[in-house]
N, CA, C and O atoms as a GROMACS GRO file, in nm:
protein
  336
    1UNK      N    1  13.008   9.594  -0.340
    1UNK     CA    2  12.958   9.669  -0.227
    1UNK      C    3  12.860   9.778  -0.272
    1UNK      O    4  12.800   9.838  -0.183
    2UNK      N    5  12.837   9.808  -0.396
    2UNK     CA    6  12.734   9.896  -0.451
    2UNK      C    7  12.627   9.883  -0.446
    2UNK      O    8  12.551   9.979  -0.461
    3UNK      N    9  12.583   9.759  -0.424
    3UNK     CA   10  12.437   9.693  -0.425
    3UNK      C   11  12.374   9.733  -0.232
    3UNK      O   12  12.264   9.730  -0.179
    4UNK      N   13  12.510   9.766  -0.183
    4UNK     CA   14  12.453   9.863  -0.059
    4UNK      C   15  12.348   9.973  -0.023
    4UNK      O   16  12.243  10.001   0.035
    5UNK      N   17  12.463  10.019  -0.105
    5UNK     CA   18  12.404  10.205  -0.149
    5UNK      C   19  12.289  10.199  -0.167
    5UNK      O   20  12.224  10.129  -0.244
    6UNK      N   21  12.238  10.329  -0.042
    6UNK     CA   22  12.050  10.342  -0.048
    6UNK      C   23  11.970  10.230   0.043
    6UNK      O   24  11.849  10.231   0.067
    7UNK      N   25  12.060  10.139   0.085
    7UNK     CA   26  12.026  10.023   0.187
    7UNK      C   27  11.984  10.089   0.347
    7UNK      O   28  12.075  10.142   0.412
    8UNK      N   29  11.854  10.082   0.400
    8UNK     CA   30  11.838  10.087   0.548
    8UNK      C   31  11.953  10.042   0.628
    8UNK      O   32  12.003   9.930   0.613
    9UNK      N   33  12.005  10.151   0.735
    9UNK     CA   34  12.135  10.105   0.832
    9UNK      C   35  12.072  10.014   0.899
    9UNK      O   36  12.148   9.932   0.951
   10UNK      N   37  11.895   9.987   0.928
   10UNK     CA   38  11.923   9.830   1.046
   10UNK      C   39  11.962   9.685   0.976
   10UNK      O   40  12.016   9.587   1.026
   11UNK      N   41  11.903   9.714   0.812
   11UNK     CA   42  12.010   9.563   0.720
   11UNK      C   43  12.137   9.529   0.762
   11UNK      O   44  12.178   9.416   0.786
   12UNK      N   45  12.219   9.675   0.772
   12UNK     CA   46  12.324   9.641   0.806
   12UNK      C   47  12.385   9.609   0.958
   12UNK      O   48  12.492   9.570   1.005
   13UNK      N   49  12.290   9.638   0.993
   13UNK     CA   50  12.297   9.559   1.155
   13UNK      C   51  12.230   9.413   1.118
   13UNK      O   52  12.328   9.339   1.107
   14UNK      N   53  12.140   9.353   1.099
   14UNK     CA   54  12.068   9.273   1.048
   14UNK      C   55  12.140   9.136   1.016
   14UNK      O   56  12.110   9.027   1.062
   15UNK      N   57  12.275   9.174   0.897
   15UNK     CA   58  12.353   9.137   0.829
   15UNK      C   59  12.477   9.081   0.927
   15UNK      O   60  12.511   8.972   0.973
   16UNK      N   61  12.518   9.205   0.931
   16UNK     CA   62  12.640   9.252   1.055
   16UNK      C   63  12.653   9.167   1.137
   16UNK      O   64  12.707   9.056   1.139
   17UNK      N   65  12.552   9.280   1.266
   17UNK     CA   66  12.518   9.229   1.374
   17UNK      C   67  12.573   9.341   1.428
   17UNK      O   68  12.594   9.425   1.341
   18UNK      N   69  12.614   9.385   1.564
   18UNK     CA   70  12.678   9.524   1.570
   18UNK      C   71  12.799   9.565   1.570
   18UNK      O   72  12.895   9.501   1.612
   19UNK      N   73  12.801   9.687   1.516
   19UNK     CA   74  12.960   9.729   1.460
   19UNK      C   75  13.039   9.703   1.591
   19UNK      O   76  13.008   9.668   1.705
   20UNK      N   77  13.140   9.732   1.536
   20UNK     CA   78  13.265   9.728   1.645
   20UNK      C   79  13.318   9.872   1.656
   20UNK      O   80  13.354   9.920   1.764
   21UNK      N   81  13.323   9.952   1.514
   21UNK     CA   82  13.309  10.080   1.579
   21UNK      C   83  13.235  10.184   1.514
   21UNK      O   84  13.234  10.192   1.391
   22UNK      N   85  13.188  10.245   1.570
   22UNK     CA   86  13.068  10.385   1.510
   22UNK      C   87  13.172  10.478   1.536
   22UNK      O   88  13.281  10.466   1.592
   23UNK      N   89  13.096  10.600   1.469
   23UNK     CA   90  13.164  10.814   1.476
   23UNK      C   91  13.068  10.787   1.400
   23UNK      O   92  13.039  10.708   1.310
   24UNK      N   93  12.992  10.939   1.501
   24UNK     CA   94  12.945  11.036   1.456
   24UNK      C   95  13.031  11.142   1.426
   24UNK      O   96  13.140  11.175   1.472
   25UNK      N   97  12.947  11.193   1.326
   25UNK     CA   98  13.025  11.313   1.246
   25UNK      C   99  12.921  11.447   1.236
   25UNK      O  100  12.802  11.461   1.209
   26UNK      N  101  13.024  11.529   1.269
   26UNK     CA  102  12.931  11.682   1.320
   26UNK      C  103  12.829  11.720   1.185
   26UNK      O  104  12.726  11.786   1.171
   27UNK      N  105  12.912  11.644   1.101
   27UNK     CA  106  12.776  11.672   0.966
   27UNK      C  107  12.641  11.616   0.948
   27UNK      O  108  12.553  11.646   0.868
   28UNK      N  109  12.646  11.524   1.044
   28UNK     CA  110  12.515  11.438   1.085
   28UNK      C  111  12.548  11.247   1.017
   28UNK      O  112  12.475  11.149   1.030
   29UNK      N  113  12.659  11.257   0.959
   29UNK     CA  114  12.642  11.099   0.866
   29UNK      C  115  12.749  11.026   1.009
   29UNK      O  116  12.816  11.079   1.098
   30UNK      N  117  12.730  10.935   0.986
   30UNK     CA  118  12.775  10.796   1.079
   30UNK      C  119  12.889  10.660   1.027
   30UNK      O  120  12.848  10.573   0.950
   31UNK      N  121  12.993  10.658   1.067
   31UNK     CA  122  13.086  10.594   1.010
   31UNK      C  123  13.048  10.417   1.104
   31UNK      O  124  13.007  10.413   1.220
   32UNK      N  125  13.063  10.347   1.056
   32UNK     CA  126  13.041  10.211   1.087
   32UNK      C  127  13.186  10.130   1.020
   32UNK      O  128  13.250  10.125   0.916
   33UNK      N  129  13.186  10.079   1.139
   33UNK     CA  130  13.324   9.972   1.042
   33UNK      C  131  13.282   9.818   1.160
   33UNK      O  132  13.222   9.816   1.268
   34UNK      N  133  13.348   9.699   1.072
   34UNK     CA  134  13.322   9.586   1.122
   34UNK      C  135  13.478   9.542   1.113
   34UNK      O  136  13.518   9.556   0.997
   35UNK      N  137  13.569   9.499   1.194
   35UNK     CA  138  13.706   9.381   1.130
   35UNK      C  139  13.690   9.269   1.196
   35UNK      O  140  13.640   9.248   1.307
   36UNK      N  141  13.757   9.167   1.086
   36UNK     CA  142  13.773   9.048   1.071
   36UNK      C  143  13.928   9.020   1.102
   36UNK      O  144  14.010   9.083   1.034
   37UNK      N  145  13.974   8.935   1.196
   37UNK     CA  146  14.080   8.889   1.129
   37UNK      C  147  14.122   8.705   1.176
   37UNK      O  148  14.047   8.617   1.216
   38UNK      N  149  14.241   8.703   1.153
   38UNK     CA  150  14.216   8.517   1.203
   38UNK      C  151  14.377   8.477   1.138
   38UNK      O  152  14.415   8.526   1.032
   39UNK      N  153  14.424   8.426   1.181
   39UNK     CA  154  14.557   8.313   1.098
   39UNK      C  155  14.554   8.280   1.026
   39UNK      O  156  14.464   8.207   0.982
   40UNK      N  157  14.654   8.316   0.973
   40UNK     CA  158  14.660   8.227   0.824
   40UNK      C  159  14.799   8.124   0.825
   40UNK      O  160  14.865   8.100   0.927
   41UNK      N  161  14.830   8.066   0.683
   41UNK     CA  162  14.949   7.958   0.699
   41UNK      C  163  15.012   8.016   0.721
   41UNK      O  164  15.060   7.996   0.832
   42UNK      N  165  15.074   8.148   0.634
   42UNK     CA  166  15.198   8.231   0.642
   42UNK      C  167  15.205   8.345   0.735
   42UNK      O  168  15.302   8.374   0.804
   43UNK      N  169  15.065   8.421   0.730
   43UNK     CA  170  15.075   8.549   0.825
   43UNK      C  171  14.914   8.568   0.803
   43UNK      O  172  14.844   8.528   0.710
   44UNK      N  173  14.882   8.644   0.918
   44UNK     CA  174  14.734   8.668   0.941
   44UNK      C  175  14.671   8.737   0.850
   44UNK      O  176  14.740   8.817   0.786
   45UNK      N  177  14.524   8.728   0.817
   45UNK     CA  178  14.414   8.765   0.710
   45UNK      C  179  14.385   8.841   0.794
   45UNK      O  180  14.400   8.810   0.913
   46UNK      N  181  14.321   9.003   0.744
   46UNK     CA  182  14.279   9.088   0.823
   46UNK      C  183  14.156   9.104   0.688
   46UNK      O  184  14.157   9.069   0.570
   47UNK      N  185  14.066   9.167   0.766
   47UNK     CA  186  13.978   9.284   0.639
   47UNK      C  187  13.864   9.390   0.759
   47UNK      O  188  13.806   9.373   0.866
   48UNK      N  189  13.881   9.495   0.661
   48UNK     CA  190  13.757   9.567   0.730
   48UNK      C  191  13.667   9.621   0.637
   48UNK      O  192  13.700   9.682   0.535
   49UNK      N  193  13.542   9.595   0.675
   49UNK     CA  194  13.423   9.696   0.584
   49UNK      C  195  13.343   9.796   0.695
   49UNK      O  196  13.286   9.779   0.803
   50UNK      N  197  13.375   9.928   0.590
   50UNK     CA  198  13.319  10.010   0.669
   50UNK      C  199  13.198  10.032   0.563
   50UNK      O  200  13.170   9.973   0.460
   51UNK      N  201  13.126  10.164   0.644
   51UNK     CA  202  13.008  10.199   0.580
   51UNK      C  203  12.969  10.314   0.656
   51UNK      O  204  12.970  10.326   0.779
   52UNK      N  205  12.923  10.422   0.542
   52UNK     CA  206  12.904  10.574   0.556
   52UNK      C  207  12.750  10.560   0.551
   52UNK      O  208  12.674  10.495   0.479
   53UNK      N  209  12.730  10.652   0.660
   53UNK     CA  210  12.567  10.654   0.660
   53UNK      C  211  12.495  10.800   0.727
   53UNK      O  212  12.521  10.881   0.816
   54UNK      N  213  12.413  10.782   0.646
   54UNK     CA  214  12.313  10.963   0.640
   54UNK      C  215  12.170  10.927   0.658
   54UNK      O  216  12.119  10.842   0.586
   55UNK      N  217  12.100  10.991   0.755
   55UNK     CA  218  11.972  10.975   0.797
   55UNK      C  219  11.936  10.812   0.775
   55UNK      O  220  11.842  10.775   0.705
   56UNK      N  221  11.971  10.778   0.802
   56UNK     CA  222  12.006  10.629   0.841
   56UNK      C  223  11.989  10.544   0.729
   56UNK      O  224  11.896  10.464   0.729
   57UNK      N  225  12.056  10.550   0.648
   57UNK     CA  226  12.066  10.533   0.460
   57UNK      C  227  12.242  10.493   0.444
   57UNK      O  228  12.328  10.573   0.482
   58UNK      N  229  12.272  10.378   0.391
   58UNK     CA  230  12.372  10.357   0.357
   58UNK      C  231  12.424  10.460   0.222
   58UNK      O  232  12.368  10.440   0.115
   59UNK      N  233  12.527  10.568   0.230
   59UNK     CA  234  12.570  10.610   0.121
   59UNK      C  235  12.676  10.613   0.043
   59UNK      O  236  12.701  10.679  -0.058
   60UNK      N  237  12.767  10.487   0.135
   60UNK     CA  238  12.875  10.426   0.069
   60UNK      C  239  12.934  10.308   0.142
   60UNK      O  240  12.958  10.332   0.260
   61UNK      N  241  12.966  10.174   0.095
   61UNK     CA  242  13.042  10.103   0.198
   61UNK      C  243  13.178  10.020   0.073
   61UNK      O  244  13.180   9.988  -0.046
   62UNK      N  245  13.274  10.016   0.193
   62UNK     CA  246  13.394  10.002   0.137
   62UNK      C  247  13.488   9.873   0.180
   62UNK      O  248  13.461   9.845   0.296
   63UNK      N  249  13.549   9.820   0.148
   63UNK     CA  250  13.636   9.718   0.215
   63UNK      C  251  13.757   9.703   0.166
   63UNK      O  252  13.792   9.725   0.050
   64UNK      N  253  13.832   9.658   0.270
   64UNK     CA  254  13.996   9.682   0.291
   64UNK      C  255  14.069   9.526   0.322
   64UNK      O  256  14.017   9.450   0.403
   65UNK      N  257  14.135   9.507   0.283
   65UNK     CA  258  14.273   9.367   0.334
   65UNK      C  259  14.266   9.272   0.244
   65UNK      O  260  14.217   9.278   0.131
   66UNK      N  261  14.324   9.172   0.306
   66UNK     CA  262  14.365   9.034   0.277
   66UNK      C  263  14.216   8.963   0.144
   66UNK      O  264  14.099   8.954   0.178
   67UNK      N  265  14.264   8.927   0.015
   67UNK     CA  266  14.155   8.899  -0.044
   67UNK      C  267  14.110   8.767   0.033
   67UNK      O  268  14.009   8.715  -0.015
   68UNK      N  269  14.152   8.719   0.115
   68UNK     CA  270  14.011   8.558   0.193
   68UNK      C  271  14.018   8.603   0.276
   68UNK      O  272  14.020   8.514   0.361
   69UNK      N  273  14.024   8.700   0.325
   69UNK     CA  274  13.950   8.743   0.484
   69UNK      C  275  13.866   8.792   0.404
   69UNK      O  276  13.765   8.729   0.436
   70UNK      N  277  13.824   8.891   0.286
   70UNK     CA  278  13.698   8.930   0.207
   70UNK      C  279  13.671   8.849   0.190
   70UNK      O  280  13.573   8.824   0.261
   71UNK      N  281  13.710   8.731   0.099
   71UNK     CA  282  13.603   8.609   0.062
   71UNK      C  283  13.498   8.586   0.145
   71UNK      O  284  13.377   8.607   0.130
   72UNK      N  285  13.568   8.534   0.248
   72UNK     CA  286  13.470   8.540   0.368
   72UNK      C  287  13.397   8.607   0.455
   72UNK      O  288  13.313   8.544   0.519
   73UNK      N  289  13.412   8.724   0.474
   73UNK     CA  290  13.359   8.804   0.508
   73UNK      C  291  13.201   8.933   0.462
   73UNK      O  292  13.094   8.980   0.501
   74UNK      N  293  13.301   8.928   0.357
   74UNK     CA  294  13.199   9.059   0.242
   74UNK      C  295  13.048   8.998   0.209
   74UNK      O  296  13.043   8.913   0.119
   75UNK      N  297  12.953   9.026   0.260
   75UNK     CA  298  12.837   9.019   0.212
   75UNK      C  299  12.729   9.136   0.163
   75UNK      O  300  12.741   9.254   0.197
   76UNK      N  301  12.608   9.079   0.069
   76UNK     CA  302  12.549   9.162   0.046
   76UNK      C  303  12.381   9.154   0.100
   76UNK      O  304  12.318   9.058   0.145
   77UNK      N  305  12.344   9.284   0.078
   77UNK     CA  306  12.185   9.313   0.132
   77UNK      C  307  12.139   9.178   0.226
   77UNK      O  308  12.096   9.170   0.341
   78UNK      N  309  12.163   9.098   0.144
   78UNK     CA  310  12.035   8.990   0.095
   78UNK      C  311  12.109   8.864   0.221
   78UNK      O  312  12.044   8.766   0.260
   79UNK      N  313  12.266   8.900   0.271
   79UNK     CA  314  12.328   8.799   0.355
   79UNK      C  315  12.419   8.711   0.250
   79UNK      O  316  12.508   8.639   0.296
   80UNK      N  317  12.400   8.715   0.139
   80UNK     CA  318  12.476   8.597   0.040
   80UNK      C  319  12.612   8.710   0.042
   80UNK      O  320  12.622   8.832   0.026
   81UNK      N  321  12.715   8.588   0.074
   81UNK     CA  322  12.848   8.622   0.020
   81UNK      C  323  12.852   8.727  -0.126
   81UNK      O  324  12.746   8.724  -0.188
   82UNK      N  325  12.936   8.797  -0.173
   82UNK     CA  326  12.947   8.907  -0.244
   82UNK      C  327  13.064   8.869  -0.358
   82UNK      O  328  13.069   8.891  -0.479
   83UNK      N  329  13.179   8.786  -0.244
   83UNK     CA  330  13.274   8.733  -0.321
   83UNK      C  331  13.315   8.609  -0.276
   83UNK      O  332  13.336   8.577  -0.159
   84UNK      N  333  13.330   8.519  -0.407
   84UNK     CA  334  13.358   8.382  -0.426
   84UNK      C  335  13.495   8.359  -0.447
   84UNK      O  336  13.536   8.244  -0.465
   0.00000   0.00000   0.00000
């Protein structure tokens, strides 16, 4: 997810498509998060990637859950999967 950092926020709409949820923050930066989730055999895959953003500049993005809800999910800049 480092290959984010310093990335234009409309890539990540681009990429995305639009968040599911935004905050603004009285400091001026912008929280973005996207979740995934879906069934699995045993119990459901969840994941979320969020992403911190300042004058409309990615300055950190992060991801959370189930490692194949990331598989599938996590991409980078460019749209190519991140993890295999």
């Amino acid at each position: 997810m480092q290959e984010w950092k310093g990335q234009d926020e409309e890539l990540v709409y681009k990429v995305y498509g639009p968040p599911m949820r935004t905050q603004e923050l009285r400091d001026g930066r912008k929280l973005v998060a996207y979740d995934f989730q879906s069934s699995g055999a045993e119990q459901p895959v969840y994941c979320s990637i969020n992403f911190e953003l300042k004058d409309s500049t990615v300055m950190s993005a992060k991801y959370d859950g189930n490692l194949s809800a990331v598989q599938r999910n996590i991409k980078g800049p460019n749209g190519a999967k991140l993890v295999d």
